[in-house]
C-alpha positions in Angstrom: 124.4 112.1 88.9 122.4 114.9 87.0 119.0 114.5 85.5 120.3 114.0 82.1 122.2 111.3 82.6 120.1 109.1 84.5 117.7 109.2 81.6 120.9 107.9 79.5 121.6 105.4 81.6 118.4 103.7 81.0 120.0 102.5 77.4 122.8 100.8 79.5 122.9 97.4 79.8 124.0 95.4 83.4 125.8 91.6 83.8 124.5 89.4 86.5 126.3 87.2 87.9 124.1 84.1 88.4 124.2 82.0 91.5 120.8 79.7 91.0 118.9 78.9 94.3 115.7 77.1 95.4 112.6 78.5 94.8 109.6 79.9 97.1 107.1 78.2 99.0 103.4 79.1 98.4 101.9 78.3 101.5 99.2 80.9 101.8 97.9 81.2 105.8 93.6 81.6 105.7 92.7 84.9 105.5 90.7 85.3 108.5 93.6 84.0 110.5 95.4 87.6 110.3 94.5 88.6 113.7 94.8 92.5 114.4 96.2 94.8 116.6 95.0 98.0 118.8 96.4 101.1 117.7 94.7 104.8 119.2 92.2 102.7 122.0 90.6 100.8 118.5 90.9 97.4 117.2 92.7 97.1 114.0 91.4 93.6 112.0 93.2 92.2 109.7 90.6 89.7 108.7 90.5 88.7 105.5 93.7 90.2 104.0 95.8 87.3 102.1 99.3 86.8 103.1 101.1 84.5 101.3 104.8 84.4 102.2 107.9 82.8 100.6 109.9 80.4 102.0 112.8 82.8 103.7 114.8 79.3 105.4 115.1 77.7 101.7 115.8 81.5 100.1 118.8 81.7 103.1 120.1 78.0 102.5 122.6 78.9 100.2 123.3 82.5 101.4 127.1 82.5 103.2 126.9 83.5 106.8 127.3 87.1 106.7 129.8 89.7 108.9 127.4 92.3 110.5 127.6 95.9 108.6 126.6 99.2 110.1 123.9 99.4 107.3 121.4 96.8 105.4 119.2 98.6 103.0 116.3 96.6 101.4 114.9 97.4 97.9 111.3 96.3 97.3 111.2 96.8 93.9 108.0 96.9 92.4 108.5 97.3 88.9 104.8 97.3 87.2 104.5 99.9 84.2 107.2 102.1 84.9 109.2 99.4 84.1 107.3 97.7 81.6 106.6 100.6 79.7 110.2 103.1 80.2 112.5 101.0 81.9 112.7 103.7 85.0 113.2 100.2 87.7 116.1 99.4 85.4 117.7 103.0 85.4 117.3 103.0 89.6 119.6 99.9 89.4 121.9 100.7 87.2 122.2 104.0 89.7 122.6 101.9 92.6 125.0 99.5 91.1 127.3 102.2 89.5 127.5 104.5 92.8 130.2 103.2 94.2 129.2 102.9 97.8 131.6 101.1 100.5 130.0 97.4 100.4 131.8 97.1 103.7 129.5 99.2 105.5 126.8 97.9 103.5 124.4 95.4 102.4 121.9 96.3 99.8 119.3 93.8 98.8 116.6 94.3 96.2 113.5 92.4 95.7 112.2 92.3 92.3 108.5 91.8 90.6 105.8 93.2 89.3 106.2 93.9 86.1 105.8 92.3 83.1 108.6 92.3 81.2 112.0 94.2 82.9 113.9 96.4 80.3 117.2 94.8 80.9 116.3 91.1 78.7 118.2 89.9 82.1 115.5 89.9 85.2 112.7 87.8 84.6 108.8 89.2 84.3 107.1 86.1 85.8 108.1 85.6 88.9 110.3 87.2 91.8 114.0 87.7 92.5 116.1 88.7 95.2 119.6 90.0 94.4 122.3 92.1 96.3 124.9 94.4 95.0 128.5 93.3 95.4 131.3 94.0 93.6 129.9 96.4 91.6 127.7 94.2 90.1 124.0 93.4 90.8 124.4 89.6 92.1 121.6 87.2 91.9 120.3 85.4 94.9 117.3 83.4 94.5 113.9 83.1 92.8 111.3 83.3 95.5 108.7 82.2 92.9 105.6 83.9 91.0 104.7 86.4 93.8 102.4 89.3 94.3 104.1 92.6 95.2 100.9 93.5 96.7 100.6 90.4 98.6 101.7 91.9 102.5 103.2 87.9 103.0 105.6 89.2 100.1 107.0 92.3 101.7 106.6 90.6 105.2 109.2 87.6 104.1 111.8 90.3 102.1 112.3 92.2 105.6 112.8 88.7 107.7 115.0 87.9 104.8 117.1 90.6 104.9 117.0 91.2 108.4 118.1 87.6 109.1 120.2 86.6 106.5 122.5 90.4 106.5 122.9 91.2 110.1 123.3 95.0 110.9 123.4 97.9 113.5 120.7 100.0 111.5 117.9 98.7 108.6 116.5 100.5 106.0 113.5 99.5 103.5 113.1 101.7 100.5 109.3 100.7 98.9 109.5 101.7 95.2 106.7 101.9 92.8 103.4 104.3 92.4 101.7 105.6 95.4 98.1 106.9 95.8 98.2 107.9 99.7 95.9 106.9 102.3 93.6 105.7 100.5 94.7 103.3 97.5 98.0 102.6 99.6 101.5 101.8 97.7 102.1 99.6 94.2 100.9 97.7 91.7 101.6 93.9 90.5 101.1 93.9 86.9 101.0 90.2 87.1 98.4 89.8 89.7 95.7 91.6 88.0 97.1 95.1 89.5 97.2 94.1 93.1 98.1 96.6 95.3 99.2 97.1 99.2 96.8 99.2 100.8 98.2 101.1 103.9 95.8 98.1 106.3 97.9 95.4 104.0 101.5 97.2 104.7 100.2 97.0 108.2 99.7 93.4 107.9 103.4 92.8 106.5 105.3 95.1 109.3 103.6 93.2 111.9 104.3 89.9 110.8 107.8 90.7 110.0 111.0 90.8 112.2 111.0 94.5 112.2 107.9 94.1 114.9 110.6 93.1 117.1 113.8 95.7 115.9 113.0 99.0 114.6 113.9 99.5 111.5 115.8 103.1 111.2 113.9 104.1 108.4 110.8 103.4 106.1 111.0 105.4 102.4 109.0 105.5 99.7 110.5 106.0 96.5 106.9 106.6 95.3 104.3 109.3 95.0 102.1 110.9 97.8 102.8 108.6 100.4 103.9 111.2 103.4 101.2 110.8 105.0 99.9 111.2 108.5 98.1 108.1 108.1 101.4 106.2 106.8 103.6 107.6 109.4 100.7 106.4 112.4 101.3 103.0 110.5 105.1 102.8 110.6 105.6 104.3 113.9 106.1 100.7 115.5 108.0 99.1 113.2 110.3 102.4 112.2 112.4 105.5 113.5 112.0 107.7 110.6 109.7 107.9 107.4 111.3 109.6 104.5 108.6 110.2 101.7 107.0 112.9 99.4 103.7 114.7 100.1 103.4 114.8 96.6 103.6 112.8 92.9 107.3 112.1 92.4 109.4 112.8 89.1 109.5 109.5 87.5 113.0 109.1 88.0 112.4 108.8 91.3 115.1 109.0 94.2 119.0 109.9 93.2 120.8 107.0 94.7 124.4 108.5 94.7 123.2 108.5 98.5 124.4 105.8 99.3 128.2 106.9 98.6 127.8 109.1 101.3 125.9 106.8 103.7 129.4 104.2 102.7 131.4 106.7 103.8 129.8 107.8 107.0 128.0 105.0 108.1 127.5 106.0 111.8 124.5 108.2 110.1 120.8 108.1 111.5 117.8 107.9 109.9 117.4 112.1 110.0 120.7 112.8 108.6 120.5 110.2 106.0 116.7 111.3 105.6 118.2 115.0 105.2 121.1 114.0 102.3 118.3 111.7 100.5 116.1 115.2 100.1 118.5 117.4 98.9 119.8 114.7 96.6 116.6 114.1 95.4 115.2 117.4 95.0 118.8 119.1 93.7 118.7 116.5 90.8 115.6 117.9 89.3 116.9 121.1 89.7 116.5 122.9 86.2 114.2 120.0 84.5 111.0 121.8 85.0 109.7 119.1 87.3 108.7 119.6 90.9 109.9 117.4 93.8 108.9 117.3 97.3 110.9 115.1 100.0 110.7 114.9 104.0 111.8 113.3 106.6 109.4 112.5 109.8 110.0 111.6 112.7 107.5 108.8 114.2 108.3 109.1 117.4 106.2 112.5 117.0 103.2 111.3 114.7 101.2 110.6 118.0 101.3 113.9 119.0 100.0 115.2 115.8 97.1 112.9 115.4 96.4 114.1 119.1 96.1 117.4 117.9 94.2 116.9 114.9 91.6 115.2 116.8 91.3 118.1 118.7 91.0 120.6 116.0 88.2 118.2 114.8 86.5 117.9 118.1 86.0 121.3 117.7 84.7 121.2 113.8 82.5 118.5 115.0 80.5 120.2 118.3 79.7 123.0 115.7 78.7 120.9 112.8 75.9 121.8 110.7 74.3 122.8 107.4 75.8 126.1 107.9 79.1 125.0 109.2 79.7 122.4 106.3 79.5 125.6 103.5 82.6 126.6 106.1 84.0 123.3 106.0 83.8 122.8 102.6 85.4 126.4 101.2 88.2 126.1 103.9 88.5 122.6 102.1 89.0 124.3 98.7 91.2 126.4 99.7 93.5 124.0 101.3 96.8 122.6 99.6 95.4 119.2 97.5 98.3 117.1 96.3 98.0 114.3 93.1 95.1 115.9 91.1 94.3 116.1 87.7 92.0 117.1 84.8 88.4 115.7 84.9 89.5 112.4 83.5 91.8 111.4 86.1 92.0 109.8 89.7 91.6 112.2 92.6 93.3 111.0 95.8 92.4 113.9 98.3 95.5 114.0 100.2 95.8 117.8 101.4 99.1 119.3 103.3 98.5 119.2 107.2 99.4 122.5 108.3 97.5 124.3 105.0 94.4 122.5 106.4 94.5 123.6 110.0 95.5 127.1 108.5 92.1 127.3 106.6 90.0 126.8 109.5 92.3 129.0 112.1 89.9 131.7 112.0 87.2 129.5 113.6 89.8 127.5 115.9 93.0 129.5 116.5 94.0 127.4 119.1 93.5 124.2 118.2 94.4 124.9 114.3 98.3 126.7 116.2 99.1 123.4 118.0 98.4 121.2 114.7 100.8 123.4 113.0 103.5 123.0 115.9 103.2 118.7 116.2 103.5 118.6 112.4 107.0 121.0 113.1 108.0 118.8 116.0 107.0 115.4 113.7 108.8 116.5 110.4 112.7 117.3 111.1 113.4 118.0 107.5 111.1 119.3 104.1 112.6 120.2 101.7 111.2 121.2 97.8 111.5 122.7 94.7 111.6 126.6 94.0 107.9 126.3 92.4 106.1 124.1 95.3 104.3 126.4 97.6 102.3 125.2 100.9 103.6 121.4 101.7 105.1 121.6 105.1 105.9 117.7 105.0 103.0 115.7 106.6 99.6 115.2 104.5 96.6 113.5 105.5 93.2 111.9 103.4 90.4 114.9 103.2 87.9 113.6 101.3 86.3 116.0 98.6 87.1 116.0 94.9 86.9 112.2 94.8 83.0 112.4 95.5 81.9 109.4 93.5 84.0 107.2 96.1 83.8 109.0 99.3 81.3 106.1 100.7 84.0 103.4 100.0 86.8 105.6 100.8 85.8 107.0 104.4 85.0 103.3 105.2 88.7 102.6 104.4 90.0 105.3 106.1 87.8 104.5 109.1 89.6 100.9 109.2 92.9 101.9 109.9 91.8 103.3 113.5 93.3 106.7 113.1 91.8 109.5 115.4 88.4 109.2 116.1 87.6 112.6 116.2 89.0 113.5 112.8 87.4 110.0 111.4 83.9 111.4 113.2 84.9 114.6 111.4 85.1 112.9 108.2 82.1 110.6 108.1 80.0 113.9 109.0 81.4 115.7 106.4 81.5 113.2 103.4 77.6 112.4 104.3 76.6 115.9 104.1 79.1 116.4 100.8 77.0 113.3 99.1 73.6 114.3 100.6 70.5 115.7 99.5 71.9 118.9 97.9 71.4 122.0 100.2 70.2 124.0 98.5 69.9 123.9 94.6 71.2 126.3 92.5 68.3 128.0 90.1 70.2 128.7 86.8 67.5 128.0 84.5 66.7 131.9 83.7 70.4 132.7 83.6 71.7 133.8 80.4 75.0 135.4 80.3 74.4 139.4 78.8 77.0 141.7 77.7 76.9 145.0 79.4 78.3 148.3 78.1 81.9 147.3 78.4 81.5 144.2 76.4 81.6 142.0 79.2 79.3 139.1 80.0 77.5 139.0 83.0 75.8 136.7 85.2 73.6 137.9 89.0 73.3 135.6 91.9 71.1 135.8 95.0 73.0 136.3 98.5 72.0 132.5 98.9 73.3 130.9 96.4 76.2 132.8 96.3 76.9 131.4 99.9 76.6 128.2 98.3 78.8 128.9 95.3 82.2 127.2 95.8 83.7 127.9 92.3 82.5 129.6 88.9 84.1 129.3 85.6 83.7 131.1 82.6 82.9 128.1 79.7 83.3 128.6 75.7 82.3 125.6 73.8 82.6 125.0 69.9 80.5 123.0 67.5 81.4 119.2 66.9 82.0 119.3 63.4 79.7 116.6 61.4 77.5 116.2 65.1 74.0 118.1 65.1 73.7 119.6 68.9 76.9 118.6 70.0 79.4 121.3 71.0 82.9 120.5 73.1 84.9 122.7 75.9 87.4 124.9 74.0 87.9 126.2 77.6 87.1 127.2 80.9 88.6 130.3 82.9 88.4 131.6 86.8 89.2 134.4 85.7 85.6 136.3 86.6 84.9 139.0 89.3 82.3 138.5 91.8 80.3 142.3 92.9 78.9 142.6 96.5 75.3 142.9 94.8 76.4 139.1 93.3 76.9 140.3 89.4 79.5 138.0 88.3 81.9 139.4 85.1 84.2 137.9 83.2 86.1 139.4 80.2 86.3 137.5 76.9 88.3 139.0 73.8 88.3 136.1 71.6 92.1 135.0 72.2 92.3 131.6 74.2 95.5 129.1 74.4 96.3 127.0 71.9 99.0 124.5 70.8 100.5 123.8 67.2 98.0 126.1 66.1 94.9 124.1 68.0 92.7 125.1 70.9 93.4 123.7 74.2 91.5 123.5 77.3 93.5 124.2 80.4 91.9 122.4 83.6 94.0 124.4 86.9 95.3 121.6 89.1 97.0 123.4 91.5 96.8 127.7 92.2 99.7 129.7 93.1 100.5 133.3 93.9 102.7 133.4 90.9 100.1 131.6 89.0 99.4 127.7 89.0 99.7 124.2 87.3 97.6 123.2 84.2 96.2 119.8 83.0 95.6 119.6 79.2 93.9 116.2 77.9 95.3 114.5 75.1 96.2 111.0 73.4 100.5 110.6 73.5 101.1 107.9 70.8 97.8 106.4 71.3 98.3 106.6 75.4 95.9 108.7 77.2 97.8 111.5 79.1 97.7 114.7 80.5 99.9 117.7 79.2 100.8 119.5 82.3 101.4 122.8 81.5 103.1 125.5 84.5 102.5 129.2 85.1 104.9 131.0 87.0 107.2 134.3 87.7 109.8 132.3 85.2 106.6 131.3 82.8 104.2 134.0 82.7 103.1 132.7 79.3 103.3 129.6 80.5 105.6 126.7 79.9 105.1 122.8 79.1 107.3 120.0 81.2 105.9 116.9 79.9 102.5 114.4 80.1 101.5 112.6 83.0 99.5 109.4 81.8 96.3 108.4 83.5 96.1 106.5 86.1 93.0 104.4 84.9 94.7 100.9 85.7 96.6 101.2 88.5 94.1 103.3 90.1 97.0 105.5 91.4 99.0 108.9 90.4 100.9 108.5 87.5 104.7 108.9 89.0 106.5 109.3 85.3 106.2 112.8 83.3 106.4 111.3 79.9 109.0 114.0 77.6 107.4 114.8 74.5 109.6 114.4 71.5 110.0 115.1 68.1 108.4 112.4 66.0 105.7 111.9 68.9 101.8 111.4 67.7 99.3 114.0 69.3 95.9 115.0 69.3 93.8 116.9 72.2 90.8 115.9 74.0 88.0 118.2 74.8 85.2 117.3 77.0 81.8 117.4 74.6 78.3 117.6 76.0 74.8 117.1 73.6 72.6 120.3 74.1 70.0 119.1 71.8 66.4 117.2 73.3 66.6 113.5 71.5 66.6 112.0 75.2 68.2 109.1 73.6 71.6 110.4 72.4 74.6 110.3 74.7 74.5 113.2 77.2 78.8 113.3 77.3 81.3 112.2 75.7 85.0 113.3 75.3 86.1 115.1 71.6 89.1 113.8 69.5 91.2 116.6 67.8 93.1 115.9 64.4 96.2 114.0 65.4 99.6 115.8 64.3 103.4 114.9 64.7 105.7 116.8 66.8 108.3 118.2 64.8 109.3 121.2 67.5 109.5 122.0 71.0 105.7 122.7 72.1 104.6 126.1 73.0 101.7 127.4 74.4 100.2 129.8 72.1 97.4 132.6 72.1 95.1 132.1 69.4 92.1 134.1 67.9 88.9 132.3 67.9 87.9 131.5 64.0 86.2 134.7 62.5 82.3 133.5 61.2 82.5 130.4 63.5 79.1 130.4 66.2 80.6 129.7 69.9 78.9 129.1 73.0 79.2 131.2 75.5 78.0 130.6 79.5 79.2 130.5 83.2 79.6 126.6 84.9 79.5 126.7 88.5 80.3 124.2 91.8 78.5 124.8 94.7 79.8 123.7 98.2 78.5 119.9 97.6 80.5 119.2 94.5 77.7 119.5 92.5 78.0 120.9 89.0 75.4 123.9 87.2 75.8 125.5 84.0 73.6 128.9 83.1 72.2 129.0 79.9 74.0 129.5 76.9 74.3 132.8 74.5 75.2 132.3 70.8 78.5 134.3 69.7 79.7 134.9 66.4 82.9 136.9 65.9 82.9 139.3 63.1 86.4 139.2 60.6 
């Protein structure tokens, strides 16, 4: 099935054949009663995580005793917003249902919830429901009661479910919904106040469930960012293989004509199914100007690459310092980052493995070589799109962007009982990234000058260009009707750096626009061909981000859609939104207040004039306005995150 009929298909309707069945039991076990488990010579706790599972025996009462199959495959379909809002839970199903697998070889199983109202008018919003395919038809089973998705007792009775009531050779579980890594974990219950499973919670569920005592063959997320070292340490005793993205996912999600070939060969293992659900899935988004990402890891191998990472952060941590942080923290910038945004959204901090210990090779050849081989030994299939560069398969949580939450974060990340090195490693490094700064950058005499070219010009000391992580070149315009307030029309890297630390950029006036507006590109992602653009804007009233890509095919660059904010959920958006003709839009720019009334509001964000799409959109080059007073001046990041801005120069272009 191609890209453009999936999004057809979601304007289909389905019949379900009802068979009605008890309902679930809400016994809920005390929280403290979780118990834990060790896991890299460190106690994991479970303490105080809820799990409240469903009555599987009163779910199976009706269920006919079933013939073994080679396959069962278990849905846990969280639907949440992306069903709720487009529908994109429904359009998986109607895939699944319609691709014509041999039921004879297998059972597929789906768990729905989590959203509040299903697209269909036929599953219900308030409460949970297991169905199986048969017949070509998605066949109801039972309603298991008002359950959260991100309640582990929930997943933990779907797998003893399935795995009791649909005897097989191999088992699958397919987790589908919005993923935010190691840190905010998988899904959202739109009904439970957006309860989530963090990766401890997932924990909870495998262990409690039957596949603690049979392997499942594989775990996959049909979800963003969740190929994670962290998950993969998490799965490896209840799993074979983990098939999952390093990065956000296409809305759409997986392309489930898979399972015709798994009917048809079902003597398949978790890396050869793993290898046909990649290329499916990355194939189908061929041509739509969306990335995809997909691999397939083996967990039998995850110890061996947590092994090395701890050594590679032994190392970072006998020399850490002051001195070795500014290291640290540019080889940090540097690395791969997956799920990021413009200023206003989420930043999850999950970097690519083998980019990491490639940034700090210099320092650690050896240790950085033999990261890069267990990740190779771990991941036995990665495959992505023409326009991804650095994602070897295998990511991991390195805190940074997310500053504001590092404290909470690391502690997260520190409960899972991963490596202790690299854990050491990160505690070090977030407490020196949200310490006393190192040393303050001086700005306040800095005023960009134009030289003899026409160029503006900044000069840094040796110092504080040691401390200088990024500098951007900033042009800001009045806020028409607000005394002293002036928003971002723009910000650009592109600046030169001298060996005596003069700092150049060249400005002629002509900066991006849309529908004849100014826009303000923030670069989410840098490539050698050029990079990945986040514009802020309101889609029919929805915040969102325009994500706008430069490349060999785009040199002017290109837009493939906007990526709503992930404000609720506290996860990456999965679904690129198309922009359409008849759509409402207006652009965002970030405003500051230059003025001195100490009482105004220091920051705010700028509404453009809202227009109607009635095209395609373009990215456009447009001329600043000709008698209109700009601001001109350079905004730097040093090594700690923390933000400077010179002095400002008033320009007025000349007709």
């Amino acid at each position: 099935m191609n890209f453009f009929r999936k999004m057809l298909i979601l304007f289909l309707l389905v019949s379900l054949s009802a068979i009605i069945l008890p309902g679930c039991s809400e016994e809920e076990e005390a929280p403290a009663s979780q118990g834990g488990l060790e896991r890299n010579g460190q106690m994991v706790s479970f303490s105080g995580l809820s799990f409240t599972p469903w009555d599987v025996d009163e779910a199976l009462f009706s269920v006919d005793e079933q013939v073994p199959k080679p396959y069962t495959i278990m849905l846990y379909l969280n639907g949440s917003d992306l069903e709720t809002e487009a529908g994109m839970a429904t359009g998986d199903l109607l895939e699944i249902i319609t691709a014509g697998f041999n039921e004879e070889n297998i059972n597929f199983l789906v768990l729905t919830g989590g959203a509040l109202q299903w697209q269909n008018g036929l599953i219900p919003g308030d409460t949970c429901t297991l169905y199986r395919v048969a017949g070509g038809d998605l066949e109801f089973i039972a309603d298991v009661g008002p359950c959260s998705m991100g309640d582990a007792g929930t997943l933990a009775s779907f797998i003893d479910f399935g795995m009791t009531g649909f005897p097989a050779d191999k088992y699958g579980l397919i987790l589908w919904n919005h993923g935010g890594g190691s840190i905010a974990g998988f899904g959202v219950d739109e009904n439970f106040d957006y309860d989530g499973l963090t990766l401890l919670e997932l924990n909870l569920a495998l262990e409690k469930s039957l596949a603690a005592e049979t392997k499942l063959e594989f775990i996959g997320f049909d979800a963003c960012l969740m190929a994670t070292v962290e998950t993969a340490a998490i799965a490896q005793d209840y799993a074979h293989y983990l098939i999952a993205s390093e990065d956000l996912e296409p809305g759409f999600g997986w392309d489930y004509t898979f399972l015709a070939d798994l009917g048809a060969n079902p003597q398949l293992g978790g890396a050869e199914l793993g290898q046909i659900i990649a290329d499916k899935f990355v194939d189908f988004y061929a041509g739509s100007g969306q990335d995809a990402t997909l691999s397939v890891i083996d967990l039998s191998g995850v110890d061996e690459v947590l092994q090395a990472m701890g050594d590679l952060m032994a190392a970072c941590n006998e020399d850490f310092s002051q001195l070795t942080f500014k290291q640290f923290a540019k080889s940090r910038n540097n690395t791969k980052t997956f799920g990021g945004g413009s200023p206003r959204d989420n930043n999850c901090d999950m970097v690519d493995i083998c980019s990491m210990a490639a940034q700090l090779a210099p320092y650690y050849p050896d240790e950085a070589e033999a990261v890069i081989q267990a990740v190779a030994n771990a991941v036995v299939y990665n495959r992505y799109s023409e326009g991804v560069q650095g994602a070897a398969g295998l990511s991991t949580y390195f805190v940074f962007g997310g500053k504001e939450q590092a404290e909470e974060a690391v502690e997260t990340y520190k409960a899972l009982a991963m490596n202790p090195h690299y854990t050491n490693f990160l505690v070090n490094f977030a407490s020196e990234l949200t310490g006393e700064s190192i040393a303050p950058l001086d700005l306040s005499d800095q005023i960009p000058e134009m030289n003899e070219d026409g160029d503006y010009t900044i000069r840094l000391t040796q110092e504080e260009l040691e401390n200088l992580l990024e500098i951007y070149f900033t042009v800001w315009e009045p806020v028409p009707g607000e005394e002293d307030y002036y928003f971002m029309l723009g910000e650009t890297s592109a600046v030169e750096i001298a060996a005596d630390g003069t700092i150049v950029t060249e400005f002629d006036g002509i900066w991006p626009g849309i529908n004849g507006d100014f826009v303000c590109l923030y670069e989410i992602e840098r490539t050698e061909s050029g990079g990945k653009y986040a514009i802020p804007a309101v889609l029919n009233g929805e915040d969102v981000d325009i994500i706008a890509v430069f490349d060999a095919a785009n040199p002017d660059g290109k837009i493939i859609g906007a990526r709503p904010l992930s404000s609720e959920t506290g996860m990456a958006a999965k679904n690129l939104l198309e922009i359409k003709e008849g759509d409402r839009l207006k652009f965002l720019y970030y405003a500051e207040y230059f003025g001195e009334d100490e009482d105004m509001e220091l920051e705010d964000w700028y509404e453009g004039e809202e227009f109607t799409v009635d095209d395609e959109l373009e990215l456009e080059w447009l001329e600043v306005n000709p008698g209109e007073v700009y601001l001109y001046g350079f905004y730097l990041i040093d090594v700690q995150q923390n933000e400077y801005y010179t002095d400002f120069v008033e320009v007025e272009f000349i007709e």
